[in-house]
C-alpha positions in Angstrom: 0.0 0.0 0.0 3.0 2.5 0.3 3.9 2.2 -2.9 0.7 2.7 -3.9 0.0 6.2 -1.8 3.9 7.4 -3.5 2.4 6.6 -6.6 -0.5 8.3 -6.0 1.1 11.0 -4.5 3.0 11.9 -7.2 -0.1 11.9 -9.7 -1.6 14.2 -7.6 1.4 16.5 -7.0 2.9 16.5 -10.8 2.0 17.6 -13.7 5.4 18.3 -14.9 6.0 20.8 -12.1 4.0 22.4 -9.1 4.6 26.0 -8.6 5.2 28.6 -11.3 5.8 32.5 -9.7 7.7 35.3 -11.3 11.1 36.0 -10.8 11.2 39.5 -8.6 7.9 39.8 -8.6 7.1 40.1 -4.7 9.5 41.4 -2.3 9.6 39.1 0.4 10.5 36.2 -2.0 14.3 35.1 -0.5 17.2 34.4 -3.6 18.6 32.4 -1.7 22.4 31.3 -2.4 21.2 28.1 -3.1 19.0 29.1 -6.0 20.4 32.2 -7.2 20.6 36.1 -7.0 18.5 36.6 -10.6 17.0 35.0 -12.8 20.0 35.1 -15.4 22.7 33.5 -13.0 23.9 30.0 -14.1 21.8 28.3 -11.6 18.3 28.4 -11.9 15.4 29.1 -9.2 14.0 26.3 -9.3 13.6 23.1 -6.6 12.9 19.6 -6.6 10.8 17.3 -4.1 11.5 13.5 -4.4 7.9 12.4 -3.4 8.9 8.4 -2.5 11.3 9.9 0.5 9.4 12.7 1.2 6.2 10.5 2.0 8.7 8.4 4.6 9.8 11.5 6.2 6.0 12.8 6.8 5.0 11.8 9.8 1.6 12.7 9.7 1.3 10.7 6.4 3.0 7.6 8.5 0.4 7.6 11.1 -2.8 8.2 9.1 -1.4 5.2 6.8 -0.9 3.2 10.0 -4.5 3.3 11.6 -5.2 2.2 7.8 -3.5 -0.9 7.8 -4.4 -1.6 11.6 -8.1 -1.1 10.5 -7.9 -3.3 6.8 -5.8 -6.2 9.4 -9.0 -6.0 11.7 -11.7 -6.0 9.0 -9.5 -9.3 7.6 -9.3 -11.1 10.8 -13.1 -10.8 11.2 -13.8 -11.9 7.9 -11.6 -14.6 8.0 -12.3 -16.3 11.3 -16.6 -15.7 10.0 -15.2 -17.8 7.0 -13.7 -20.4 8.8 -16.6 -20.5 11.2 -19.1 -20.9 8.5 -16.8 -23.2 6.6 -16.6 -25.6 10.1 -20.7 -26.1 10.0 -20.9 -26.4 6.3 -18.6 -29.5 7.3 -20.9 -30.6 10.2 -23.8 -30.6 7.6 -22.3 -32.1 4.5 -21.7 -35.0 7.5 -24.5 -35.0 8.8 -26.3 -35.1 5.3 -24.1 -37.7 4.2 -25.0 -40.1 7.3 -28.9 -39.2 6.6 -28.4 -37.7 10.4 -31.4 -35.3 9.4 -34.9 -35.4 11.1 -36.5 -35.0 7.8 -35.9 -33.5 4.3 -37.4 -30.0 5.3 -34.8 -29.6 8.4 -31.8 -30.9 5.8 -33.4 -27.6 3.2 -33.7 -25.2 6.1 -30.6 -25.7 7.5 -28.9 -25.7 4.0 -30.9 -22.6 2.8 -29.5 -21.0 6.6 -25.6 -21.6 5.2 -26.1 -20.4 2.1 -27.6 -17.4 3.3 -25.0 -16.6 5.7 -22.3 -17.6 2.9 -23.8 -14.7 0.5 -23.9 -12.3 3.5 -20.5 -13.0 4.3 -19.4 -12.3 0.3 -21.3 -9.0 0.3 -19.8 -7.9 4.0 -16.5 -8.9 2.4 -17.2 -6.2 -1.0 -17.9 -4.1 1.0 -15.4 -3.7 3.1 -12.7 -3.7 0.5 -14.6 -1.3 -1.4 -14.9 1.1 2.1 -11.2 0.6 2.9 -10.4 1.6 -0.8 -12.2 4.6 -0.3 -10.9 5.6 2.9 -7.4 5.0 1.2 -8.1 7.4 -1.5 -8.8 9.8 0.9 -6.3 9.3 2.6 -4.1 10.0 -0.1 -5.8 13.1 -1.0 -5.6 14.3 1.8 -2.1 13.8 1.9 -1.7 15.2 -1.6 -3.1 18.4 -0.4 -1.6 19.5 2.7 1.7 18.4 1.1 0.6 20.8 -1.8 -0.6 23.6 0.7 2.6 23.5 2.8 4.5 24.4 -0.5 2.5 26.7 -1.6 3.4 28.4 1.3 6.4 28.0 1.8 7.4 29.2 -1.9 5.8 32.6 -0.8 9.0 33.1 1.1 11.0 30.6 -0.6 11.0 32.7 -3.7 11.3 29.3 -6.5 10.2 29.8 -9.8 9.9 26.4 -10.5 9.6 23.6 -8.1 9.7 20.3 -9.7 8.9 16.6 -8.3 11.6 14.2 -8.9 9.9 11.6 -10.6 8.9 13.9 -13.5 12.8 14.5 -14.5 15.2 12.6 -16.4 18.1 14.3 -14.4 18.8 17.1 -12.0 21.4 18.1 -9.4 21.1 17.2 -5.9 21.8 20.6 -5.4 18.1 21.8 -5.5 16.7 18.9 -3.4 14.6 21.0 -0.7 13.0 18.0 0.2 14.4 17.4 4.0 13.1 21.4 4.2 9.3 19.9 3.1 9.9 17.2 5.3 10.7 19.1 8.5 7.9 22.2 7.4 5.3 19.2 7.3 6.7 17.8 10.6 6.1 20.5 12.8 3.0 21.2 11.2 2.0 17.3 12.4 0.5 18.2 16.3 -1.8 21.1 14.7 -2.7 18.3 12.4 -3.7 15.7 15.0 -5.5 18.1 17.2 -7.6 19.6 14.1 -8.3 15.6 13.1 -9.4 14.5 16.5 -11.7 18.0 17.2 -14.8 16.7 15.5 -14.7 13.3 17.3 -14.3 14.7 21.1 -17.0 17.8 19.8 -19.6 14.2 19.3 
């Protein structure tokens, strides 16, 4: 699944870069020494984020994939031991049917019709779940995708890039304009706000 949310991650993030501003055009925007002092100096001011490390390093992304995979294991477990609880009488009467144990034909039908009820409920509950946990995954991601994106955003108002690119969409570029540990740690200590504004609405009920 965590190659999955990178991949996803990066759809959502790239479309060949992120941010686009004009060079000089507000005052508070930093030329850094790492970029440069202009826009005609050899290096350029642009940036890179390399999405796959960048997703490890969030730690709000770690913990809401986390309770994910805690709730999918859960939902298995259930399903499973319903399946191997239903499979055990399903046994008992494919016995008991083959020793004629039953009172009469209409108790054998009953008690068959009773299985195969439960086994359709059990394939339905089991679509469904996969098909919540999907959804909950997507949103997950997107909401990953968009604080990631809104913690740029602001951060290239003082930043001062022109161009800040994800990794995945170049074929090369220096290390040198890797500002992805920066994201990271921005992200990070954004993470308790994060928590308390996710957990509000549950204590509020």
């Amino acid at each position: 699944m965590k190659n999955l949310l990178n991949a996803l991650c990066v759809i959502a993030l790239v479309a060949g870069n992120l941010f686009l501003t004009s060079c000089g055009k507000t005052e508070n925007a930093v030329a850094a020494d790492t970029v440069t002092a202009d826009c005609e100096g050899k290096k350029l001011p642009i940036a890179y984020v390399d999405t796959d490390s960048l997703i490890g390093m969030y730690d709000y992304a770690k913990e809401l994939e986390q309770k994910l995979v805690e709730k999918i294991e859960n939902d298995r477990a259930n399903l499973n031991a319903r399946a191997a609880s239903l499979a055990k009488r399903q046994g008992e009467f494919q016995r008991k049917a083959q020793n004629n144990a039953f009172l009469s034909e209409s108790s054998m039908q009953q008690q068959y019709e009773a299985l195969l009820k439960e086994q359709e409920k059990l394939q339905a509950d089991a679509a469904r779940i996969d098909a919540d946990n999907l959804q909950a995954q997507q949103q997950m991601l997107q909401e990953i995708s968009d604080k990631i994106r809104a913690y740029i955003e602001e951060y290239n108002k003082t930043a001062g890039y022109e161009v800040i690119l994800q990794k995945a969409a170049t074929i090369f570029i220096s290390d040198a304009y890797d500002i992805t540990q920066e994201i990271a740690d921005g992200l990070n200590k954004n993470t308790p706000a994060e928590k308390e504004e996710a957990e509000a609405p549950a204590e509020a009920k």
